[in-house]
Structures are given as structure tokens and as C-alpha cells.
MDTraj code that builds the backbone (N, CA, C; nanometers):
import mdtraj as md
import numpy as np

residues = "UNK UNK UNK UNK UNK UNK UNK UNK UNK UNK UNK UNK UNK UNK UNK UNK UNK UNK UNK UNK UNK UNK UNK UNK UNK UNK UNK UNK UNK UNK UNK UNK UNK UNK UNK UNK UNK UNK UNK UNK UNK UNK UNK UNK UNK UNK UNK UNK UNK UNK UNK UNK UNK UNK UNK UNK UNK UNK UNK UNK UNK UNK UNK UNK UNK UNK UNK UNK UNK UNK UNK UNK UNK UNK UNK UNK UNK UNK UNK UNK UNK UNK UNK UNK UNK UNK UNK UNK".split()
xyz = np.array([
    [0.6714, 3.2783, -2.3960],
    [0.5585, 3.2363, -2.3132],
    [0.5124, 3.0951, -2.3517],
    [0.4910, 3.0812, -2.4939],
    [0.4862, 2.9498, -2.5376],
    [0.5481, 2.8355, -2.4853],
    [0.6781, 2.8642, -2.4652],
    [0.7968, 2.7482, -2.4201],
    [0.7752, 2.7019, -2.2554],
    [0.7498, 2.8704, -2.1866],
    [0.7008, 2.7938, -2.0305],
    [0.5668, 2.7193, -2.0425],
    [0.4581, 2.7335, -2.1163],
    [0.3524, 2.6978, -2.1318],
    [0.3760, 2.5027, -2.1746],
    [0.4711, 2.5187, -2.2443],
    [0.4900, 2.3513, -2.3108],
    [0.5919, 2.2888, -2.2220],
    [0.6552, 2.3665, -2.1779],
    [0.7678, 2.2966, -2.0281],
    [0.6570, 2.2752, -1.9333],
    [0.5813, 2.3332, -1.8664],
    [0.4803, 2.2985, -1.7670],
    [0.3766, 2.1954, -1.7854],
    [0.3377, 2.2420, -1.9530],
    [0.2486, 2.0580, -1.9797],
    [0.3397, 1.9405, -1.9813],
    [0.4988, 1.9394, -2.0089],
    [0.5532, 1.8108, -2.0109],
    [0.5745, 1.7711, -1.8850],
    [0.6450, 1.8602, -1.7952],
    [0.6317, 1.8502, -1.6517],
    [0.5130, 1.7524, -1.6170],
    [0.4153, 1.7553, -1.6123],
    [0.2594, 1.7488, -1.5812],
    [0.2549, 1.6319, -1.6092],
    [0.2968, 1.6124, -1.7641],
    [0.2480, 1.4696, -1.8024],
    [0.3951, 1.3896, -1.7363],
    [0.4607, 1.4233, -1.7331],
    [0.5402, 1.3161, -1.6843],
    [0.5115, 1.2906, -1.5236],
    [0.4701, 1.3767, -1.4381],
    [0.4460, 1.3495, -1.2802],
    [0.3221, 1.2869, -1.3452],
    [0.2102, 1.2601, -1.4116],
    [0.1078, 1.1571, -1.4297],
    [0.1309, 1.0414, -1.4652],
    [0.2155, 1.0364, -1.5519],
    [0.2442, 0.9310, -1.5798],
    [0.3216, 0.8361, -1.5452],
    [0.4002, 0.8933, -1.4228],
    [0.4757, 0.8367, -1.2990],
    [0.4161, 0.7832, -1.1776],
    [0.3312, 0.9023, -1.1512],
    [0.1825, 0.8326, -1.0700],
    [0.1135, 0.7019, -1.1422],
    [0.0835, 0.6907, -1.2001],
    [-0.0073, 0.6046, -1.3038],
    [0.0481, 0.4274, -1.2553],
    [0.1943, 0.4438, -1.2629],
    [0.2545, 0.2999, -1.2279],
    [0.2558, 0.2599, -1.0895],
    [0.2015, 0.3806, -1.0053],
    [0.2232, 0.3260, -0.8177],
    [0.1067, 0.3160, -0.8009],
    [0.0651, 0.1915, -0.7313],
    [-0.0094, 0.1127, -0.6628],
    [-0.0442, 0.2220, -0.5454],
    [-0.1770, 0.2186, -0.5285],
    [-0.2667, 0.3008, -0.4403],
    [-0.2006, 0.2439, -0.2733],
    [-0.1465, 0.3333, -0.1632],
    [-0.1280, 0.2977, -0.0571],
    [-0.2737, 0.3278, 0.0364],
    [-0.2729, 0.2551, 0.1289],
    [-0.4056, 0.1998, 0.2216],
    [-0.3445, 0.2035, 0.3661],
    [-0.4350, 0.2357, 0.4817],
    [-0.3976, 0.2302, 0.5763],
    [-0.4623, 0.1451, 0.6570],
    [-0.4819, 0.1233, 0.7514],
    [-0.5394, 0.0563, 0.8993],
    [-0.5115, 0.0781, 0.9969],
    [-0.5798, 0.1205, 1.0806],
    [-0.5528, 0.1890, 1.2302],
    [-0.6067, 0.1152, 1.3435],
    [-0.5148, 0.0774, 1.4641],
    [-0.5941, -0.0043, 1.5717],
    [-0.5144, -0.0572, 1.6892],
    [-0.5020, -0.1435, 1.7528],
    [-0.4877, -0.1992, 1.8470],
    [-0.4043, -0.3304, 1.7880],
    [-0.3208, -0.3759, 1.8223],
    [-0.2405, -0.4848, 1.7770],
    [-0.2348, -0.6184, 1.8515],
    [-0.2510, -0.7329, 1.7888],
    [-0.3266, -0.8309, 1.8923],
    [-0.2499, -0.9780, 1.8844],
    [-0.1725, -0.9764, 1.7290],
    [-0.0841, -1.0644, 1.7595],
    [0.0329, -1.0280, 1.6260],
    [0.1633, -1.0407, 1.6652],
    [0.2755, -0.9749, 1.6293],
    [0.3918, -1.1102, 1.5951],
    [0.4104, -1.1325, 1.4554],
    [0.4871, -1.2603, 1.3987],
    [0.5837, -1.2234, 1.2666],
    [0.7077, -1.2278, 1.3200],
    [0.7763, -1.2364, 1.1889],
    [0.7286, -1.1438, 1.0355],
    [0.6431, -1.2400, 1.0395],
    [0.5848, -1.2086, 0.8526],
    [0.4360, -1.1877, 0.8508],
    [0.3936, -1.1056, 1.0078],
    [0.2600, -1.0600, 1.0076],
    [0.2633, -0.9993, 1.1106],
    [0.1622, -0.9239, 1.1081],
    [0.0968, -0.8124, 1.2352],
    [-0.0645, -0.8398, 1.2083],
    [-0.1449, -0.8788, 1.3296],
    [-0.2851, -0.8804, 1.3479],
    [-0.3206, -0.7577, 1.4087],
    [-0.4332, -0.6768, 1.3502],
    [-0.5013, -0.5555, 1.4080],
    [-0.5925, -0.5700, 1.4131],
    [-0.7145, -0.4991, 1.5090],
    [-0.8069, -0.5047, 1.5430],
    [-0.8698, -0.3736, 1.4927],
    [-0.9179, -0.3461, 1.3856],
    [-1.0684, -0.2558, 1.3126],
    [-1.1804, -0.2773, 1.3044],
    [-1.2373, -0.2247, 1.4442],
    [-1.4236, -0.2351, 1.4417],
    [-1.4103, -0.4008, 1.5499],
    [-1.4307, -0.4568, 1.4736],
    [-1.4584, -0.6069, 1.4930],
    [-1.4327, -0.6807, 1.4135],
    [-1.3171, -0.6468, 1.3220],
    [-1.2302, -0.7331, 1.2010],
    [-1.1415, -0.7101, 1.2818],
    [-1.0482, -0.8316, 1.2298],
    [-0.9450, -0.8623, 1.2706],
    [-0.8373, -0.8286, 1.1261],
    [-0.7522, -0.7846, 1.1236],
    [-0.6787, -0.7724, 0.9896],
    [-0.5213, -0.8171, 1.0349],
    [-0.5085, -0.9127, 0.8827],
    [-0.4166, -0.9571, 0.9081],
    [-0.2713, -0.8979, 0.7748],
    [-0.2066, -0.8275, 0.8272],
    [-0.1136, -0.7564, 0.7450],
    [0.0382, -0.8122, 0.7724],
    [0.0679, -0.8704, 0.6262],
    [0.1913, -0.9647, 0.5875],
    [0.3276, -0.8716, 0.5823],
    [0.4146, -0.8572, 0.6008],
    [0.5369, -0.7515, 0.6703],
    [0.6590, -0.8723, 0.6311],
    [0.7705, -0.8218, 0.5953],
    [0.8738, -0.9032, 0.5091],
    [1.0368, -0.7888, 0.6531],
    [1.1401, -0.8219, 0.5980],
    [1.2596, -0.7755, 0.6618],
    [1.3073, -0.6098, 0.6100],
    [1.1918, -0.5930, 0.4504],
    [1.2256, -0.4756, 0.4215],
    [1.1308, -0.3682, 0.4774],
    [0.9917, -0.3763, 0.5989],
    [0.9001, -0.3811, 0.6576],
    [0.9519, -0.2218, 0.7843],
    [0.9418, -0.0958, 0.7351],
    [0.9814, -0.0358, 0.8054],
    [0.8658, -0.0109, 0.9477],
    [0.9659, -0.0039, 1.0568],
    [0.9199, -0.0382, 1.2022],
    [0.9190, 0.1076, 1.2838],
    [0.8962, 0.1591, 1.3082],
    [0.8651, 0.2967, 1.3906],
    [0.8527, 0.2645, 1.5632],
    [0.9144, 0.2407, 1.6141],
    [0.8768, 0.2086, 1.7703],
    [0.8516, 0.0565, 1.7905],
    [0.8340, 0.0623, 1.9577],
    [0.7895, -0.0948, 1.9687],
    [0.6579, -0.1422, 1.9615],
    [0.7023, -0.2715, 1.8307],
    [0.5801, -0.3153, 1.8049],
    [0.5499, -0.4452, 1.8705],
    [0.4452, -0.4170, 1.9525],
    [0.4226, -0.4908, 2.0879],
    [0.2710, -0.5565, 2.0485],
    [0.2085, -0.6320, 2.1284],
    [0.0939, -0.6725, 2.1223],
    [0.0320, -0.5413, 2.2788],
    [-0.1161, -0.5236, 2.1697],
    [-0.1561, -0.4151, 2.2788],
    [-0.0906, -0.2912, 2.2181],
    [-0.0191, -0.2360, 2.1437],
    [0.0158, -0.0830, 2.0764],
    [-0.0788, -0.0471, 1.9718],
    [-0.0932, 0.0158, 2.0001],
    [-0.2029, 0.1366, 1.8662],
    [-0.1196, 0.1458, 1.7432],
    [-0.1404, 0.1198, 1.6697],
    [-0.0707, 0.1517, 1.5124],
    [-0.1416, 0.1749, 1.4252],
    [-0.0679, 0.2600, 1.3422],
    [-0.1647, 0.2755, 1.1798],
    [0.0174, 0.2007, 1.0680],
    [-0.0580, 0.1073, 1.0515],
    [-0.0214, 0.0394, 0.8799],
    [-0.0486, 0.1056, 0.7989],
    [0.0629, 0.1768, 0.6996],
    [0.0440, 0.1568, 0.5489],
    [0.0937, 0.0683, 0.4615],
    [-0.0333, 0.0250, 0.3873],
    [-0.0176, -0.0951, 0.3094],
    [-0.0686, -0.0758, 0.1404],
    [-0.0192, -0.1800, 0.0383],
    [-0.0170, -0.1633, -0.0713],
    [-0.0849, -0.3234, -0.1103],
    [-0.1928, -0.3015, -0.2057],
    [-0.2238, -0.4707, -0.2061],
    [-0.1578, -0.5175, -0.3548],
    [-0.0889, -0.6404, -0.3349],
    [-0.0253, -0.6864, -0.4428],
    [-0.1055, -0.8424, -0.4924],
    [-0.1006, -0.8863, -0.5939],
    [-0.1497, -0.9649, -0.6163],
    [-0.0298, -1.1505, -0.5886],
    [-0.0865, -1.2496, -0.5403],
    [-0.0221, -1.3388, -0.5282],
    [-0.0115, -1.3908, -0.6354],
    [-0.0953, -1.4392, -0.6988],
    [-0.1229, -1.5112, -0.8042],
    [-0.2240, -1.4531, -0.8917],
    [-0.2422, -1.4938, -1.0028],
    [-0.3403, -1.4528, -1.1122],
    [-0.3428, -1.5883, -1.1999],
    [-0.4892, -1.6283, -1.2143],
    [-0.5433, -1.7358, -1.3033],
    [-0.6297, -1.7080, -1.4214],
    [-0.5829, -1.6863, -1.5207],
    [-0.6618, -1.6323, -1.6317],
    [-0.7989, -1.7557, -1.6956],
    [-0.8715, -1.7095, -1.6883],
    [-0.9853, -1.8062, -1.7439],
    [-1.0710, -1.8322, -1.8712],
    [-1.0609, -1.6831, -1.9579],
    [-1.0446, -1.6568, -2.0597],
    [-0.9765, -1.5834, -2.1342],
    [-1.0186, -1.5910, -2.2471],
    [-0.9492, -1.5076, -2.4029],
    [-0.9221, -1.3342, -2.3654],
    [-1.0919, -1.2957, -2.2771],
    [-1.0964, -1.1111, -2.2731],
    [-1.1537, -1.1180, -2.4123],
    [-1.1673, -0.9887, -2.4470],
    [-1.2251, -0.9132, -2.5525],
    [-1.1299, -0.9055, -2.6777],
    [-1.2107, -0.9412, -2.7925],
    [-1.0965, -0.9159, -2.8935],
    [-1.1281, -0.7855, -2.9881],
])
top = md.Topology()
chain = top.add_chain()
for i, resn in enumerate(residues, 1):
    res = top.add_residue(resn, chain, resSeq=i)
    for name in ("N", "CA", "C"):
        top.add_atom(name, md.element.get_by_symbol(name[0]), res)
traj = md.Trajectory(xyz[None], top)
């Protein structure tokens, strides 16, 4: 009983700690308003969102100006400028 008990906590910690390294996915849902290469513009509320899309950018149907879509998206950082030391 012991052994399923310690197989199920390693299990556990390893699906956490696999989670732990993926970046939170995000969605957006709306109306599509202008459609480019290396972007898609949507319309949420009365924002306009502008979501950056590359060749590895999976496509589900035609993406038209005027189609309803929901984006899932992941935010990555472009750059990072460190300004100080942090805590020692």
C-alpha cells in the first residue's frame, strides 16, 4: 500500500512540476477587423486587440475580416531591461 501511496505522490509531483514551466494560455473572443501576415486585429468591447501570429500560427477555417474568432494566446516577453541588483 505504501508503494502505490509513493508512486501516486511522484506521479503528482512530476505533472506539477511540468505544469510549473508552461506559460498561462489566454483567450480573446470577437469580430475580426484587420487580418496581416504577422497579426490579426479583434474587436473586445471597444478595444481593439492586436494579436502577433508567426507561420507556426495554427488556422482553423477562413480567417477573413468580419469572422468571429476566439484566439488562444500565450504572452511572451520581447525584451527585458534589468535596472537593478534585486534583493540580496
Amino acid at each position: 500500500m505504501k508503494l502505490i501511496a509513493t508512486v501516486v505522490a511522484a506521479m503528482l509531483l512530476t505533472a506539477s512540476v511540468a505544469c510549473a514551466g508552461m506559460p498561462t494560455t489566454y483567450q480573446v473572443t470577437g469580430p475580426v477587423l484587420e487580418v496581416k501576415p504577422d497579426m490579426v486585429v479583434v474587436q473586445k468591447g471597444k478595444e481593439k486587440w492586436e494579436i502577433a501570429r508567426d507561420k507556426d500560427t495554427k488556422v482553423t477555417g477562413d480567417l477573413k475580416v468580419g469572422s468571429k474568432v476566439t484566439i488562444q494566446y500565450r504572452m511572451k516577453a520581447a525584451s527585458i531591461d534589468v535596472k537593478g541588483s534585486g534583493k540580496k
